[in-house]
C-alpha positions as CSV (number, residue, x, y, z in Angstrom):
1,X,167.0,72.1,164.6
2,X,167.1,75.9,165.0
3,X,170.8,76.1,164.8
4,X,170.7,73.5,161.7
5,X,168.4,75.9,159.8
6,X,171.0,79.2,160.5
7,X,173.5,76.6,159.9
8,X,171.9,76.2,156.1
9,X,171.0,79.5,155.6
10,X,174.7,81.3,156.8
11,X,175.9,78.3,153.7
12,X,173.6,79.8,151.3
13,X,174.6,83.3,151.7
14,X,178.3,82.2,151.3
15,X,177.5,80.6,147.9
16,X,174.5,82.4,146.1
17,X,175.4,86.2,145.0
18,X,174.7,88.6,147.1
19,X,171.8,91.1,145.6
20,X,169.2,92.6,147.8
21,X,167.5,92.9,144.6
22,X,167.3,89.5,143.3
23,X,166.0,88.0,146.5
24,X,166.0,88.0,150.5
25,X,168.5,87.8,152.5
26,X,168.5,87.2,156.2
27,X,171.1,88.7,159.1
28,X,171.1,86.2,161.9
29,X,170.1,88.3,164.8
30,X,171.8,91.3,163.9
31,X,170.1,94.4,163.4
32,X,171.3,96.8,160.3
33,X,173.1,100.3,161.6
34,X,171.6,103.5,161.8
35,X,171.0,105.3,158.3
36,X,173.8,107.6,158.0
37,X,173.2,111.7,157.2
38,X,174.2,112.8,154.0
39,X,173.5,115.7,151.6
40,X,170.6,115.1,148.7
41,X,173.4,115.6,145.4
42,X,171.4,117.9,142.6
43,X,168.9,116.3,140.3
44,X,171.2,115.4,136.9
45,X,167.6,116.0,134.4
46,X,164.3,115.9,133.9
47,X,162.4,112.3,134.6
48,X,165.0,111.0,136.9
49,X,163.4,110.0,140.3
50,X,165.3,109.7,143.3
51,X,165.9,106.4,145.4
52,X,167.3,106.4,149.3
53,X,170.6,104.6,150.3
54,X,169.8,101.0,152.1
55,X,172.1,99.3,154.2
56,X,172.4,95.9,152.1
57,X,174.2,92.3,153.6
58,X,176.8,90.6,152.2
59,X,179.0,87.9,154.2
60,X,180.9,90.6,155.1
61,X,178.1,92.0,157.1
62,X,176.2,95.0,156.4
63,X,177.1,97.6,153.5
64,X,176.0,101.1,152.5
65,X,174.2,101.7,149.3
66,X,174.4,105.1,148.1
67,X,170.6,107.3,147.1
68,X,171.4,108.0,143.9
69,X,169.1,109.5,141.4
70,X,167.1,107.1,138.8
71,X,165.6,106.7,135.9
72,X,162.4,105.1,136.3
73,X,161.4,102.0,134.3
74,X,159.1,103.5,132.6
75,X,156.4,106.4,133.0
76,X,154.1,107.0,135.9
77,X,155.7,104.4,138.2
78,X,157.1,105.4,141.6
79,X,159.7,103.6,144.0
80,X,158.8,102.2,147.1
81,X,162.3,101.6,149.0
82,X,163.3,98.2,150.6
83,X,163.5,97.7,154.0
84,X,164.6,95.4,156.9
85,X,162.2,93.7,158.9
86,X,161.9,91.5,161.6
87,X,160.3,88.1,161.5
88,X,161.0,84.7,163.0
89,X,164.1,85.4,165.3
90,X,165.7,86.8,162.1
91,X,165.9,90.3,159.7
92,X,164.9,89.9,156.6
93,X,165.2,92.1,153.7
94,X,161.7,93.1,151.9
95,X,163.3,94.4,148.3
96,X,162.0,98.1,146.5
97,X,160.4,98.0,143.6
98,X,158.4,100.3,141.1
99,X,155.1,100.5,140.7
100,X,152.1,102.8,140.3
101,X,151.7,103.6,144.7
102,X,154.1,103.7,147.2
103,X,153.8,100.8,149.0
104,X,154.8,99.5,152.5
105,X,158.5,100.4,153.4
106,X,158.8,99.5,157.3
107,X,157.9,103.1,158.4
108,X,161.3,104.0,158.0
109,X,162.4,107.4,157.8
110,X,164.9,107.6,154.9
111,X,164.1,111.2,154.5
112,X,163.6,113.3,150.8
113,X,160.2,112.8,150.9
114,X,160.3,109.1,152.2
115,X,158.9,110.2,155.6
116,X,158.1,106.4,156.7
117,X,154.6,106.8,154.8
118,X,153.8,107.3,151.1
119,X,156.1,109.3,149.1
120,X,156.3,113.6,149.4
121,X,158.9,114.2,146.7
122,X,156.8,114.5,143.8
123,X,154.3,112.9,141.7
124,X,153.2,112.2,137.9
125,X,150.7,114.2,135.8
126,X,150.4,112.8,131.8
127,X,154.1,112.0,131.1
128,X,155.5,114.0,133.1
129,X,157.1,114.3,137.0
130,X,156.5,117.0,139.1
131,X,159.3,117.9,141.9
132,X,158.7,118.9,144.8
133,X,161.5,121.2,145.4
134,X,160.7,121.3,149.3
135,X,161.7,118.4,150.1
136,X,164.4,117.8,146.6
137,X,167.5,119.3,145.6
138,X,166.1,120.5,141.8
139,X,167.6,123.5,140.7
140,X,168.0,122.6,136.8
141,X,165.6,124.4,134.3
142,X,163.0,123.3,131.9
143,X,161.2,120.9,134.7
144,X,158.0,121.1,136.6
145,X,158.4,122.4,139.9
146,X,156.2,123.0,142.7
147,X,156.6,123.6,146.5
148,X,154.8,121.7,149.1
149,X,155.8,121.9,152.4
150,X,155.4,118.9,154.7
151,X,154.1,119.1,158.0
152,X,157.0,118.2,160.6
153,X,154.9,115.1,162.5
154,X,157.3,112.0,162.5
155,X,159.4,111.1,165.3
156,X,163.1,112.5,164.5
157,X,165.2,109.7,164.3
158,X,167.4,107.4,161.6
159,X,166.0,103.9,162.4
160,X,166.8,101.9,159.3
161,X,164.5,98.6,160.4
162,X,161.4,97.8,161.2
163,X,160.2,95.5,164.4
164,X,162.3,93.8,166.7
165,X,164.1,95.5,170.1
166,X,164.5,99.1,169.2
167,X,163.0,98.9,165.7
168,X,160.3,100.8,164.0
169,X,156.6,99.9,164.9
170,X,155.4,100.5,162.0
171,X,152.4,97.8,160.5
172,X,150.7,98.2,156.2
173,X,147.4,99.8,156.2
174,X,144.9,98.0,154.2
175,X,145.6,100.4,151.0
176,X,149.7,99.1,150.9
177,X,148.6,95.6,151.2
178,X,146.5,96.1,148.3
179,X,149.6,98.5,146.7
180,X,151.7,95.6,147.2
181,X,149.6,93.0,145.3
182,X,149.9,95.2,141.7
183,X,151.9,94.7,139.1
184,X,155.3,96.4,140.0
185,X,159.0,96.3,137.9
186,X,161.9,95.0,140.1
187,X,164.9,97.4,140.4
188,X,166.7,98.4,136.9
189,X,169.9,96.9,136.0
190,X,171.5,100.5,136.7
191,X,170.1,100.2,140.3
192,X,171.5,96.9,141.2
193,X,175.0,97.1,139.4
194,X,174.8,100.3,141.6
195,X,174.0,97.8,144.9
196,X,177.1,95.4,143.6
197,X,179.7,98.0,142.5
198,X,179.3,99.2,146.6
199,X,179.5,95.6,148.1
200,X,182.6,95.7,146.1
201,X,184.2,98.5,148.0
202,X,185.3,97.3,152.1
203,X,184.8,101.1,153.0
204,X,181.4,100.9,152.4
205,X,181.1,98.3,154.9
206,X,179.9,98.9,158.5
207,X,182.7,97.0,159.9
208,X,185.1,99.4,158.0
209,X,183.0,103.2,158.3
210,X,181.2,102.2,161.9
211,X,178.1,103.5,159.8
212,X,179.6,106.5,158.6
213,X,180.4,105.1,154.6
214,X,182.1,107.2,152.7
215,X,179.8,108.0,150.0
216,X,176.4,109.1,151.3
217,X,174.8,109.5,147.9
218,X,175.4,110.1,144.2
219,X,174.4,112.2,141.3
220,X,173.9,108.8,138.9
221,X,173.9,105.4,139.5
222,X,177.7,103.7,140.1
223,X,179.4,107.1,139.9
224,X,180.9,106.9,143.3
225,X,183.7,109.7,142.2
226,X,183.3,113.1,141.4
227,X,181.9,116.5,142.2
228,X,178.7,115.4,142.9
229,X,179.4,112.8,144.8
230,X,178.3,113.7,148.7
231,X,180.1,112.2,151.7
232,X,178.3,111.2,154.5
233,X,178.1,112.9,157.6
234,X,179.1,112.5,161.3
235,X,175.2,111.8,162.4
236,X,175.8,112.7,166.3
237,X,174.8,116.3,165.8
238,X,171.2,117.3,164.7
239,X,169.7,115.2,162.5
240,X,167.3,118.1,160.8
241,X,166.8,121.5,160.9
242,X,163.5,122.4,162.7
243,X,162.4,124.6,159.8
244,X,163.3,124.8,156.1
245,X,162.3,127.0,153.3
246,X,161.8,126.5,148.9
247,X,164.8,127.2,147.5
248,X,163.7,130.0,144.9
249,X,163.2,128.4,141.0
250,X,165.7,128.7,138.0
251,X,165.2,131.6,135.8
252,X,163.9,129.8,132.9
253,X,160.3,129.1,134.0
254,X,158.7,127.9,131.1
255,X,158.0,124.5,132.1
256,X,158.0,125.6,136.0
257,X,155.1,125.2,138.2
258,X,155.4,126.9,141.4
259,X,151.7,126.5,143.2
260,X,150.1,124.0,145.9
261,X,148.8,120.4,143.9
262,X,145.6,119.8,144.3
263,X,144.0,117.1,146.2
264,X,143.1,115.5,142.4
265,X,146.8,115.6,141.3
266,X,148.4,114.2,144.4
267,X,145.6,111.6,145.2
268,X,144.4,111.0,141.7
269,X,144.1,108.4,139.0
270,X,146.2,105.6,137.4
271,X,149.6,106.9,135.7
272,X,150.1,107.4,132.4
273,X,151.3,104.8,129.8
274,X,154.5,105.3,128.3
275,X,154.9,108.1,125.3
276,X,157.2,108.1,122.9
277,X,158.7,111.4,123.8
278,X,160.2,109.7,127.6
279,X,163.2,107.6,127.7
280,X,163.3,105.7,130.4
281,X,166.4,103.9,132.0
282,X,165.3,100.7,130.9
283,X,164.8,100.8,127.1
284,X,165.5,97.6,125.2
285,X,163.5,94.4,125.6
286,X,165.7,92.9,128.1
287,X,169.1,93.4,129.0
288,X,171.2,94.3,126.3
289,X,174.4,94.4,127.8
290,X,174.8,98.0,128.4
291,X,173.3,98.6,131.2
292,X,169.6,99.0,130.1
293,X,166.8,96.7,130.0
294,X,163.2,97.0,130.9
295,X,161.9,96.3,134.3
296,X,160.6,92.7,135.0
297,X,157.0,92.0,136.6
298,X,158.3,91.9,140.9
299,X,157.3,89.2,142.9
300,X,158.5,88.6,145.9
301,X,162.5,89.2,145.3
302,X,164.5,89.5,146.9
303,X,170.4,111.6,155.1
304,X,172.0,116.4,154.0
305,X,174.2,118.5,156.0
306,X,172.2,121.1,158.4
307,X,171.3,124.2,157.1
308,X,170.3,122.2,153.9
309,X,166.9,121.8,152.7
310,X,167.3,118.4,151.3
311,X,168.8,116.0,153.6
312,X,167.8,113.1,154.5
313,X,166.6,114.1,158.1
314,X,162.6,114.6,158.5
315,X,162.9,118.3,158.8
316,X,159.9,117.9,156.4
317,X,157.4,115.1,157.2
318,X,153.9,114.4,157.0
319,X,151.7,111.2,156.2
320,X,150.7,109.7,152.8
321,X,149.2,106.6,152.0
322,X,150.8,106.7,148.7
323,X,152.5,108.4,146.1
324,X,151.3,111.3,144.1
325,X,150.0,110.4,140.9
């Protein structure tokens, strides 16, 4: 009976799509690679909010999905990143989503302010997002800034699943559960032609990189060419540098906020609704075809070089039960 089941489920993998997004997806037994090192590009504008590289499954076994910067939604929503875990003899894949906390995401350590634990990397006030340069690559003008450093307290290493041998142990506290039960928007169309247009590529596949891809991250969704494009890195050196500093802001400082965030602002209220002055990614009532459409309720679908501030190693780490609001 047990080899019937992996028999049925190996069969359905062949023949449904392959999309982390749209649904789970199970690896017999086999545990995703290590999550490769790889420089943080620079934020392309204000609103955009950025979202770790995964390793996602296709039938050609585990693939790298670039972080790539995103544009939410819509306002005051965060993303909690998706995450192997293990359960029943098998790892399944537990999908991201957006929604107003960061949520459960395995404990793992994907690094840019996704320490294993809530979300360091900025948070919203009225209709606007608040970077926290620390731990982000923002050097562009005309955003709110602020600089938080992270107390270094999470085990150092690049575990990219949770449970089973030599997996994160890692459990929700009560707060996540109850994160997890609001209403939350599935991944953007952007995010998972970004997911496909990688499982398209065989060098993004572990069996072709031995988990070091390519492409570590990029600038935008599915712009896997370019200048800011960043390769990833070998991984057997250093994973962080023991101590980082701000890097200083952009001239123009209208709009810059460089000061600690109150408990209020990082542990405060409900997000904002949207205004008419944000555009988010998703902008049309549903897919229109181009590459835009607004986030549907979720259910249950289914690493920078050293010397750098922002890479995804914990060089800065600390623990958050959720986002910043």
């Amino acid at each position: 009976m047990r080899h019937a089941r992996f028999f049925w489920l190996a069969l359905l993998i062949l023949i449904v799509p392959v999309s982390s997004f749209a649904g789970v997806f199970i690896s017999v037994n086999i545990a995703p690679p290590a999550l490769p090192v790889y420089e943080q590009p620079p934020c392309p504008a204000d609103g955009y909010i950025w979202t770790p590289g995964y390793w996602a499954y296709a039938p050609g076994g585990y693939y790298w999905v670039p972080g790539t910067w995103v544009m939410p939604p819509t306002v005051g929503v965060l993303w909690t990143p998706g995450y192997w875990g293990w359960g029943d003899g098998v790892y399944v894949w537990h999908a991201g989503y957006w929604g107003p906390h960061i949520g459960f995401y395995g404990g793992v350590n994907y690094g840019f302010g996704y320490f294993g634990n809530g979300y360091e990397g900025g948070y919203w006030r009225d209709r606007h997002f608040y970077y926290n340069r620390t731990v982000n690559n923002v050097n562009i003008t005309n955003v709110h800034i602020y600089n938080k450093t992270v107390i270094n307290n999470v085990t150092v290493n690049r575990i990219s699943y949770n449970g089973g041998r030599g997996g994160i142990n890692a459990r929700p506290t009560h707060e996540q559960e109850m994160w997890g039960r609001e209403h939350h928007f599935e991944a953007t169309n952007l995010q998972r032609g970004h997911e496909r247009d990688a499982g398209r590529n065989r060098e993004f596949f572990a069996s072709q990189n031995h988990g070091r891809p390519p492409v570590g991250a990029t600038a935008r969704p599915r712009e896997f060419q370019g200048p800011r494009v960043m390769p990833a890195h070998d991984g057997r050196g250093p994973y962080s540098r023991p101590e980082t500093r701000p890097i200083p802001a952009p001239g123009n400082r209208d709009r810059s906020y460089d000061r600690p965030t109150s408990r209020e602002e990082m542990h405060g209220g409900r997000p904002s609704q949207p205004g008419r002055d944000y555009r988010p990614e998703n902008a049309g009532p549903r897919d229109n075809g181009r590459g835009h459409e607004n986030g549907s309720p979720h259910g249950n679908e289914g690493p920078h070089g050293i010397g750098n501030p922002h890479e995804n190693g914990p060089q800065h780490q600390g623990h958050s039960d959720h986002g910043h609001n």
